[in-house]
Backbone as a ProteinNet text record, in pm:
[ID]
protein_1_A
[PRIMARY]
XXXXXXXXXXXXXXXXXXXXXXXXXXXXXXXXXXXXXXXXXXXXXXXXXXXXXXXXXXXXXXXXXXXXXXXXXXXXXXXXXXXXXXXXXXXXXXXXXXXXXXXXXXXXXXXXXXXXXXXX
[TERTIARY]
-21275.2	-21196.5	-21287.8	-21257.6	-21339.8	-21230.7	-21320.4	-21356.6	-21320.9	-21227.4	-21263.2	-21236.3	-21315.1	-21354	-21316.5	-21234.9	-21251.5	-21379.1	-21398.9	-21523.1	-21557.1	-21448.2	-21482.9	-21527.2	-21498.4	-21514.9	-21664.1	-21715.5	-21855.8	-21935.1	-21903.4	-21966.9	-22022	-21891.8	-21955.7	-22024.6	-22047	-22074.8	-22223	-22276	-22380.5	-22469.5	-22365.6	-22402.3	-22499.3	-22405	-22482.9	-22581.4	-22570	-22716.8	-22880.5	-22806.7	-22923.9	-22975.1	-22890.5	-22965.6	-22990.4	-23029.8	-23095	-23205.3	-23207.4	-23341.6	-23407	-23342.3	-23399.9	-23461.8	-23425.7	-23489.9	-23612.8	-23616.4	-23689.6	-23819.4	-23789.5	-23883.5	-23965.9	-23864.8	-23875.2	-23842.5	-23803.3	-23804.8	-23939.2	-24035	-24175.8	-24218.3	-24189.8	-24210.9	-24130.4	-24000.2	-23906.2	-23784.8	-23824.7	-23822.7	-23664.9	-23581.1	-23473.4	-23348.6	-23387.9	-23311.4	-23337	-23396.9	-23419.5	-23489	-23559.5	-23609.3	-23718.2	-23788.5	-23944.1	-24029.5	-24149.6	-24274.6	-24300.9	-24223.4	-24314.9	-24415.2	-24394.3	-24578.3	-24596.1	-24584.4	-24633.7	-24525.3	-24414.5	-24291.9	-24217.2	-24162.6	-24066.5	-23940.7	-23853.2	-23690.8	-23621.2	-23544.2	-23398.9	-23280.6	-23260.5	-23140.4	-23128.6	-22997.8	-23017.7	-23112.4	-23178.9	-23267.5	-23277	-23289.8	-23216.8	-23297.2	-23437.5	-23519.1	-23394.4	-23392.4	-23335.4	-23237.2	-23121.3	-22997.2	-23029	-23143.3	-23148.9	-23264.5	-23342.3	-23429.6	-23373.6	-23270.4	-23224.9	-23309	-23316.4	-23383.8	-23562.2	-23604.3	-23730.9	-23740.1	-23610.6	-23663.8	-23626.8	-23566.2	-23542.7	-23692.3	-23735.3	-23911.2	-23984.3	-23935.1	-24058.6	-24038.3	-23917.8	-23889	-23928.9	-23916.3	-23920.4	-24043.8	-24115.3	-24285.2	-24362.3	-24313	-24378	-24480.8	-24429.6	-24438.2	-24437.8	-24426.3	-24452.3	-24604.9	-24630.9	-24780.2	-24817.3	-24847.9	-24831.6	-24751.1	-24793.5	-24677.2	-24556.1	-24468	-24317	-24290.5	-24186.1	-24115.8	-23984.9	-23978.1	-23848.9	-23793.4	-23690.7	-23656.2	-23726.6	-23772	-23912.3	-24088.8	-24085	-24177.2	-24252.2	-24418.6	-24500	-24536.3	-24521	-24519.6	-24655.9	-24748.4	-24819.6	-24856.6	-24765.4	-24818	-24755.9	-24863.5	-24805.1	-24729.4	-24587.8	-24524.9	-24543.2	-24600.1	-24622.2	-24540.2	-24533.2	-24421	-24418.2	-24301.3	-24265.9	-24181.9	-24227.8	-24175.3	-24043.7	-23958.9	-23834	-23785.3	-23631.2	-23570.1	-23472.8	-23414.5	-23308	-23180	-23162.1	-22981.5	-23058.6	-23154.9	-23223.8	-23221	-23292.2	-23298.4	-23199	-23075.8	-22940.8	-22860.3	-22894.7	-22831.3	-22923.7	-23057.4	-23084.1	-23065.4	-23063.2	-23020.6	-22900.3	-22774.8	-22609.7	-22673.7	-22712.8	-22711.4	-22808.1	-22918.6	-22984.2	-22833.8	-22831.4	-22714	-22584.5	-22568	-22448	-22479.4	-22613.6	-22643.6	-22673.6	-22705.3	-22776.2	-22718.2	-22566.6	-22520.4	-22523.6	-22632.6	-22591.5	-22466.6	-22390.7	-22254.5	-22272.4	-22230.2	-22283.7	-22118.3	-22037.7	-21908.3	-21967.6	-22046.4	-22057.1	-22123.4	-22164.3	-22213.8	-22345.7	-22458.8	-22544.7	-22566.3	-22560.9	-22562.2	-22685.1	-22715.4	-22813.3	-22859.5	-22773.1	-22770.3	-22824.6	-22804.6	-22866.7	-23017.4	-23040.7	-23199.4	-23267.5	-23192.1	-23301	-23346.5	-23239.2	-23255.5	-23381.7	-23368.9	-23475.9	-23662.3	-23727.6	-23877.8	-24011	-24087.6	-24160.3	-24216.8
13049	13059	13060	13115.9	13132.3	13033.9	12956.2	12844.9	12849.1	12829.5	12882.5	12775.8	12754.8	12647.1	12672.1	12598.9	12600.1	12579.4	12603.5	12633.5	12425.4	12361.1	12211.7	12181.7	12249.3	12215.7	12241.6	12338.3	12395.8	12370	12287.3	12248.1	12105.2	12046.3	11881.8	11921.7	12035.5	12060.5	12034.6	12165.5	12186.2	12088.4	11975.3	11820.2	11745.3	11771.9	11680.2	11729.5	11894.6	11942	11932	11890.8	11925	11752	11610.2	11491.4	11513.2	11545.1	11532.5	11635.6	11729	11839.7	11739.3	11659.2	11576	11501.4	11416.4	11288.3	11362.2	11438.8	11547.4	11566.7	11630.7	11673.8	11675.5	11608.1	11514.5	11370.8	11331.1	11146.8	11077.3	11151.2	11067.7	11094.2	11154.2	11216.1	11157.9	11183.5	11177	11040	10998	10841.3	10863.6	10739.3	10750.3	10745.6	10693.9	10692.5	10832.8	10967	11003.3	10980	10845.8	10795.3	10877.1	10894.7	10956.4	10856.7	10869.6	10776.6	10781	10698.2	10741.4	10801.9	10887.8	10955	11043.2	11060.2	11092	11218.9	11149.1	11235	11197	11383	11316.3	11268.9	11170.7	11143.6	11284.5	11335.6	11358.7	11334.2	11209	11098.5	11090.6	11178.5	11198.1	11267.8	11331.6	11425.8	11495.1	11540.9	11624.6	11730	11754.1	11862	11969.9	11877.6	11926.9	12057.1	11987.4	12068.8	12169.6	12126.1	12222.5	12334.2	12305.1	12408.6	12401.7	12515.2	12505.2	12575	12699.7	12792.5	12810	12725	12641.2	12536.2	12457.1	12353.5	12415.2	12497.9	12598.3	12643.2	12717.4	12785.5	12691.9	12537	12457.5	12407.2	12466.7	12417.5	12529.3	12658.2	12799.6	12790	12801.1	12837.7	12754.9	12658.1	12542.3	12480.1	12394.8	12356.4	12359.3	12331.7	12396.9	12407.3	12501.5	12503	12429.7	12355.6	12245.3	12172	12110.9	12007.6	11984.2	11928.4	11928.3	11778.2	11775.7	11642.1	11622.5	11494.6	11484.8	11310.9	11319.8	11234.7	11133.5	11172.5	11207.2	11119.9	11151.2	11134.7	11271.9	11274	11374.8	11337.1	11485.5	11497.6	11633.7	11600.4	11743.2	11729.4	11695.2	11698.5	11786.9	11923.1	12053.6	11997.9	12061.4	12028.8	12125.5	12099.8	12128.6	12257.7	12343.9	12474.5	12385.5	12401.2	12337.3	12419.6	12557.7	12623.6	12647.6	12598.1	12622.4	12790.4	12780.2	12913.8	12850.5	12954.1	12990.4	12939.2	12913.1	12874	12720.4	12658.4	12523.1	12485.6	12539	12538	12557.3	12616	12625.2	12443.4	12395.8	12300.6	12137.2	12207.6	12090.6	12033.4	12190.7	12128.3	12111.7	12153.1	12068.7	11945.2	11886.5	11755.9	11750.2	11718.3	11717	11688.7	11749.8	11828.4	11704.8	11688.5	11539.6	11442.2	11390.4	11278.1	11173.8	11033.3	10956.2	10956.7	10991.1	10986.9	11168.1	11256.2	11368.7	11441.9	11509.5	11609.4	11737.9	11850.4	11956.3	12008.6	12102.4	12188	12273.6	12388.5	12500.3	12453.7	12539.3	12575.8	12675.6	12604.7	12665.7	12750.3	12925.5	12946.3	13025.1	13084.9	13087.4	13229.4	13314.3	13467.6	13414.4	13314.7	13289.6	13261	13216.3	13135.4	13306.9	13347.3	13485.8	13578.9	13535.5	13634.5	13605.9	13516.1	13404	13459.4	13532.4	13594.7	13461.4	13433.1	13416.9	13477.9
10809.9	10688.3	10564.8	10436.8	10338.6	10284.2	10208.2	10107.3	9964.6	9914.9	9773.2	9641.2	9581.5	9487.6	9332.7	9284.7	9165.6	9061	8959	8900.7	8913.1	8850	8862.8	8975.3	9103.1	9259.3	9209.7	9184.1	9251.7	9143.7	9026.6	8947.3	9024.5	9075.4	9131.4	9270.5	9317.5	9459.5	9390.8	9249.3	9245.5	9208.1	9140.6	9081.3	9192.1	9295.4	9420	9492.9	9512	9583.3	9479.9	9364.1	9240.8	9264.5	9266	9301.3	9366.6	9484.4	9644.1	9618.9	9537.2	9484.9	9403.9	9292.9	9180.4	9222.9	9307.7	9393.5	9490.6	9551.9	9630.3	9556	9437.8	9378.5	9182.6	9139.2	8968.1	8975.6	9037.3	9043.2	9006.4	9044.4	9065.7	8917.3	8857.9	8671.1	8608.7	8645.9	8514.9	8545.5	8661.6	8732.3	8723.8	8793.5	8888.2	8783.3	8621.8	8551.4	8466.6	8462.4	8387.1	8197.7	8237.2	8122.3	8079.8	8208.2	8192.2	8181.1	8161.9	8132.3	7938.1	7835.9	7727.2	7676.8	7605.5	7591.8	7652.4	7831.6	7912.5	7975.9	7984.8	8092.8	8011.8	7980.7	7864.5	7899.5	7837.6	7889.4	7921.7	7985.7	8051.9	7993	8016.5	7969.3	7811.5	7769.6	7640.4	7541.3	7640	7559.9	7437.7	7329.9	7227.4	7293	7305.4	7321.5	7467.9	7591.5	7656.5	7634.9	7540.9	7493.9	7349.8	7280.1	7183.9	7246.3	7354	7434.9	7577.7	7597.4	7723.9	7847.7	7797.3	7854.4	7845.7	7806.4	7790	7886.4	7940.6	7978.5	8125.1	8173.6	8201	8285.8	8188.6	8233.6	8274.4	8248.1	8283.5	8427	8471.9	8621.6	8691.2	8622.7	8742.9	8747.1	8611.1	8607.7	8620.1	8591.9	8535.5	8396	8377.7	8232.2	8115.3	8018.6	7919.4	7805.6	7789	7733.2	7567.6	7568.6	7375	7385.6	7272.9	7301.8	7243.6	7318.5	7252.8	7218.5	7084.7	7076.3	7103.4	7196.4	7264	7213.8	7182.8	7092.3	7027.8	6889.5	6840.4	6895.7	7028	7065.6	7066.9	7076.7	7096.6	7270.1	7359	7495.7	7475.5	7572.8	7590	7738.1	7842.1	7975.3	8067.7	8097.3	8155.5	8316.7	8302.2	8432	8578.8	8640.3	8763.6	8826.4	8834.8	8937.1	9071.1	9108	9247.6	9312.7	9282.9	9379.4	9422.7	9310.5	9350	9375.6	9442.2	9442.2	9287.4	9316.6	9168.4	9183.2	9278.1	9276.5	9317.7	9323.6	9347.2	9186.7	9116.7	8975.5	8913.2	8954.8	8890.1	8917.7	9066.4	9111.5	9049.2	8979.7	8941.2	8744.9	8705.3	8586.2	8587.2	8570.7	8652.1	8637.1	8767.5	8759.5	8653.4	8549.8	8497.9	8386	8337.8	8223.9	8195.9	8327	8371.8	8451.9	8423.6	8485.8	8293.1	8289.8	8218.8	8079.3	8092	7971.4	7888.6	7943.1	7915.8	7997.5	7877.4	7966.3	7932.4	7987.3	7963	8050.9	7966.9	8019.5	8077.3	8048.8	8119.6	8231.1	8318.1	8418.7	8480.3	8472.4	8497.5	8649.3	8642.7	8731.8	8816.6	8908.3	9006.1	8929.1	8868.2	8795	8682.5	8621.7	8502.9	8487.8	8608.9	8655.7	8640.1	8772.3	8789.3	8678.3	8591.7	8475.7	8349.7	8392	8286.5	8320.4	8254.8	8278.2	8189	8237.9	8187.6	8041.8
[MASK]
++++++++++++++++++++++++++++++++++++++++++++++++++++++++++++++++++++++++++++++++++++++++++++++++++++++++++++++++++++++++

């Protein structure tokens, strides 16, 4: 039988495959609360940089990192983030959760077409 999900369905589907990617593979950086390391790794949790650079924060998961440094709630960050090799609908399922985890909410829906579209 085919399956069929409302957009809220496959929003919380993508919520949960994106913690089990998060924990997998940004936990050890951006630690279990999305705080980050001061200074070092920037916060997640409430981010402003996050939501006013989407598609930036975005490149720093496909490509990895970002090159200079950025300020994230006004801290100065200059520590290039690692490529980990994700696929695209991985990177769709981790900002979702990213987006609605730590007090950030985010309505839309980041999707797997949106990732691919995104170029260095």
């Amino acid at each position: 039988p085919i399956l069929i999900y409302s957009q809220k369905d496959s929003l919380a589907i993508s919520i949960n495959n994106g913690k089990s990617l998060y924990n997998d593979f940004c936990i050890i950086c951006n630690m279990h609360d999305g705080k980050g390391q001061k200074g070092i790794f920037p916060p997640l949790a409430k981010s402003d940089f996050l939501f006013k650079n989407m598609e930036e924060s975005i490149k720093a998961i496909k490509f990895g990192g970002i090159d200079g440094e950025i300020i994230v709630n006004g801290v100065k960050y200059d520590t290039k983030m690692e490529r980990m090799g994700l696929y695209d609908d991985e990177i769709a399922d981790i900002m979702n959760y990213i987006l609605n985890s730590w007090g950030n909410k985010y309505d839309k829906m980041i999707l797997e077409n949106y990732i691919r579209k995104i170029q260095k």
